[in-house]
C-alpha positions in Angstrom: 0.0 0.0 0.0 1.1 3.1 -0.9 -0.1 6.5 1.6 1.2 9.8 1.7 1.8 11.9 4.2 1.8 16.2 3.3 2.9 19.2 5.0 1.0 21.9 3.9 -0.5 25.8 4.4 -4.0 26.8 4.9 -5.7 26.9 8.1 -5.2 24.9 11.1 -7.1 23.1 14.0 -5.7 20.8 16.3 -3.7 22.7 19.3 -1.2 21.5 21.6 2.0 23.1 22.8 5.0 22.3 20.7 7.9 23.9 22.7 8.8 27.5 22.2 12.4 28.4 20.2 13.8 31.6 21.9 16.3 32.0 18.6 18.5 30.7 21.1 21.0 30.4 18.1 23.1 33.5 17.1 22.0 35.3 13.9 24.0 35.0 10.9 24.2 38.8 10.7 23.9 41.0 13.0 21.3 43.4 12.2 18.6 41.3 12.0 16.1 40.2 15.2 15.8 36.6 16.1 12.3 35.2 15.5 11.2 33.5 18.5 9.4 30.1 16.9 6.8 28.1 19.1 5.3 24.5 17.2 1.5 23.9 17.5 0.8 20.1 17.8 -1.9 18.9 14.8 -4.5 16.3 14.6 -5.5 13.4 16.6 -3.6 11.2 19.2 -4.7 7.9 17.6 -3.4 8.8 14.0 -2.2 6.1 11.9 0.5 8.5 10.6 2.5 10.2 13.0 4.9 12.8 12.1 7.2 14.3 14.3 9.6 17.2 13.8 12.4 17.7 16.7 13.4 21.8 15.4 15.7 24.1 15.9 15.2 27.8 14.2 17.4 30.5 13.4 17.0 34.1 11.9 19.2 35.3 9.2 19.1 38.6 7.1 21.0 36.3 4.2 20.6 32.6 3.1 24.3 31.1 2.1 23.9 27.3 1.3 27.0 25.3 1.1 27.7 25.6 -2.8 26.0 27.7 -4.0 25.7 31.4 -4.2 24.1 33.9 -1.3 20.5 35.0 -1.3 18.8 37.7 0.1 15.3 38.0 1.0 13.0 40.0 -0.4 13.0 44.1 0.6 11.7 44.6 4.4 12.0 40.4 4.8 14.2 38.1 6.6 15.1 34.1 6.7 13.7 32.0 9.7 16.0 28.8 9.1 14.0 25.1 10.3 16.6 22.4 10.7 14.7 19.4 11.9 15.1 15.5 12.4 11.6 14.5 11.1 10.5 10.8 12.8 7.6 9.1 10.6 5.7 6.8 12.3 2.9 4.7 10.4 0.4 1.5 10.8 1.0 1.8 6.8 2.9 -0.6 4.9 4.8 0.1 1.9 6.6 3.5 1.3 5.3 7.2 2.4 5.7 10.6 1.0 5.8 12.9 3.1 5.9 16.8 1.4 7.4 19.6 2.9 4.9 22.1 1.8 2.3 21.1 4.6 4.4 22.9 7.0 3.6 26.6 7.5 4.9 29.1 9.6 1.9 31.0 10.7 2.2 35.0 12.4 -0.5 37.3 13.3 -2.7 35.4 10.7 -0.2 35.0 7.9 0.9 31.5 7.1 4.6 31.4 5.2 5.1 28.8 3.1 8.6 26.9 4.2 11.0 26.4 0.6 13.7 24.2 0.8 17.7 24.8 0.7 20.0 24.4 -2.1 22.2 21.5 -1.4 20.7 20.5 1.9 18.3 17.8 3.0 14.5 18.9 2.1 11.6 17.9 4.0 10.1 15.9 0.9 10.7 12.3 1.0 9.4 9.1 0.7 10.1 6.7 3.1 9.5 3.4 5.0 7.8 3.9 8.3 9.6 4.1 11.3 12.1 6.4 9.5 14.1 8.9 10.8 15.6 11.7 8.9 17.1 15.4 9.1 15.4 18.4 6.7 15.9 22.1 6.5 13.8 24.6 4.8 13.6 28.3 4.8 10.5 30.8 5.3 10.5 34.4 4.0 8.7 36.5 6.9 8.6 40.6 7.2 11.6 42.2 9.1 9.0 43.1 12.2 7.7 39.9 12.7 9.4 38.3 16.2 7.1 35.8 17.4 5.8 32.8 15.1 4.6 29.4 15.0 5.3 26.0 12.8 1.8 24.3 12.2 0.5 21.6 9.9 -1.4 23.0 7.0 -4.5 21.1 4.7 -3.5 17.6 6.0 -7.6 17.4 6.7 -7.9 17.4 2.8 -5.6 14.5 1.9 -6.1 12.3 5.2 -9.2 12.9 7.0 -7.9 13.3 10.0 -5.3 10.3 10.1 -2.2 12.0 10.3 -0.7 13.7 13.5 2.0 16.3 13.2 4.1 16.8 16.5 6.9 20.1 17.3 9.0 19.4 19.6 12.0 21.6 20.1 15.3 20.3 20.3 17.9 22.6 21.5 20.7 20.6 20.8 20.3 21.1 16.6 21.8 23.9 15.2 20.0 25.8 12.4 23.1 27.5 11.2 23.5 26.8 7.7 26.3 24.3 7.0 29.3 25.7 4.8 
C-alpha cells in the first residue's frame, strides 16, 4: 500500500504546545532580530500517521547554502531557518511521501510557506515507516515579525484526519547553515 503523508499551508485546527524556540542560536548577521518560533501540535492522538519534527530555528538577514551562491530575501523580509530531524511513524505498509509544503509558519494570521535549501536535505521524502531523517527549509517573513509558529497545513484534505503532526524543540540542533 502506498499512503502519503503532506505538509501543507492553509488553516489549522488541532492545538497543543509544541515547545517554544527563543532563537537561542546566534543570527548569521547581526542586524537582524531573532524570531522567537513556538510549534502547535496537529491532529489526533490515535493517527495512523504520525509525524514528528524535533526543530531548531534560526533568523538570518541572508541565506548562504553550502555551494551555491548567497541569497537575500525579499526588501523589508528576513530568513527564519528550520533544521529538523523528522521521525515518521505509520500503521502503513509500503513506502510514504511525506511533502514539505504542509508545514507553515503562521504570524498574526499570515501563514509562510517553508521552501527548501539548495544542497541541503529537504523535508520531501518518501520513506519506510519508522524512519528517521534530518530536513531544512527556509520561510521568507517581514523584518517586524518576532514571534511565530510552525503548524501543519491542509493535511484534513488529503487524510481525514489520520495524520498527526508533533513540534518538539530540540535545543541541541543547530539551524546554522552548514558551509
Amino acid at each position: 500500500m502506498f499512503a502519503g503523508i503532506t505538509f501543507g499551508l492553509a488553516g489549522c485546527t488541532g492545538g497543543g504546545d509544541g515547545g517554544d524556540n527563543s532563537g537561542d542560536d546566534e543570527a548569521d548577521t547581526p542586524n537582524v532580530s531573532q524570531v522567537s518560533v513556538s510549534g502547535e501540535n496537529y491532529g489526533q492522538e490515535n493517527a495512523i500517521n504520525t509525524l514528528t519534527l524535533r526543530y531548531s530555528t534560526n533568523t538570518t538577514a541572508e541565506l548562504n547554502p553550502p555551494d551555491s551562491p548567497a541569497r537575500s530575501p525579499d526588501s523589508g523580509n528576513k530568513f527564519v531557518i528550520l533544521n529538523a530531524e523528522v521521525e515518521v511513524e505509520s500503521e502503513v505498509e509500503g513506502e510514504i511521501d511525506v511533502y514539505g509544503s504542509a508545514i507553515g509558519l503562521e504570524s498574526e494570521g499570515v501563514v509562510y510557506d517553508g521552501r527548501s535549501i539548495p544542497n541541503l536535505s529537504e523535508l520531501d521524502q518518501t520513506v519506510r515507516p519508522e524512519a528517521t531523517y534530518e530536513a531544512w527549509a527556509q520561510f521568507q517573513v517581514p523584518e517586524n515579525v518576532t514571534e511565530a509558529t510552525l503548524i501543519g497545513v491542509d493535511v484534513e484534505a488529503w487524510f481525514d484526519g489520520s495524520t498527526q503532526i508533533r513540534f518538539e524543540q530540540d535545543e541541541s540542533r543547530s539551524a546554522t547553515i552548514p558551509e
